[in-house]
C-alpha positions, 0 to 999 in steps of 0.5 A: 283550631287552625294553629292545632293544625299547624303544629301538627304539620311542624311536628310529622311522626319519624318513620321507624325501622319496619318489622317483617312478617311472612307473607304469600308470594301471590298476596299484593307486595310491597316495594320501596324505591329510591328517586335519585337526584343530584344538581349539576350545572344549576340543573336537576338530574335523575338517575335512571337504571335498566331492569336486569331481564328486560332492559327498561329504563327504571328507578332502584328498588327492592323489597322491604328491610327488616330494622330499616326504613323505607327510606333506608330500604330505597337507599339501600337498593340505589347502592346495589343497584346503581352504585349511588349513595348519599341522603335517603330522606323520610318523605314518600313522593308517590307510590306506583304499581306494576306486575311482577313476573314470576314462575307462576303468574305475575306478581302485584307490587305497590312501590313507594318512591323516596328521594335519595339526595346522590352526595357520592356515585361509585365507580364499582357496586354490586349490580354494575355488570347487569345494569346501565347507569344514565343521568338525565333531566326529569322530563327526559327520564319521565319520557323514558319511563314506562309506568304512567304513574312512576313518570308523573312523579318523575315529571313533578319532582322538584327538589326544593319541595320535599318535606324535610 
């Protein structure tokens, strides 16, 4: 039994692009988000952006991606948001939740939070003028974070354990 287990640890499902189906805008919603990383000078850091309307620092993320992964959708979101590209890795850290403003109400969004190993940060992307860009250790990002759960995932994250 146990060796059964085992391989089936060694042989995890890969994650297929997703099929979208409509939905209504007050129904619990899905996002998927892009923890980016790099290694400078021996030390993990963190990308943070500001929110567009409020300014709060935040990680990329966006809405689901017909024929993407999550991981793809995230790394997707990095580029646009953040102008960061590189290793969009199949391995969900966490999920987070918050409310999203609407014209009617708040939205409830679950976040999935996928590591984007950053291999290439550009100078010029889509969302440059209407966000700031900061790298930032883990510890200094999670304190700058607002959702209790975003930050723990934040705070725990270590490179060398993600699930490749």
């Amino acid at each position: 039994m146990r060796f059964a287990a085992e391989n089936m640890a060694k042989s995890v499902a890969k994650q297929l692009p997703l099929k979208l189906r409509s939905g209504h805008k007050t129904d619990v919603r899905a996002q998927f988000a892009a923890l980016c990383w790099r290694v400078k000078n021996d030390k993990v850091q963190i990308c943070l952006i500001t929110s567009r309307t409020r300014k709060r620092w935040i990680i990329p993320k966006g809405w689901p991606m017909h024929k993407q992964t999550p991981a793809n959708a995230a790394a997707t979101e990095a580029f646009e948001e953040a102008g960061l590209s590189g290793e969009a890795i199949d391995f969900c850290l966490g999920v987070f939740s918050y409310s999203k403003p609407q014209k009617v109400g708040n939205a409830p969004i679950v976040t999935m939070v996928y590591p984007l190993h950053v291999t290439h940060v550009h100078a010029d992307w889509p969302e440059k003028k209407e966000r700031r860009r900061k790298w930032m250790s883990p510890a200094k990002a999670a304190k700058k974070i607002k959702e209790p759960e975003l930050k723990r995932i934040v705070a725990a994250f270590k490179p060398h354990k993600i699930g490749r």
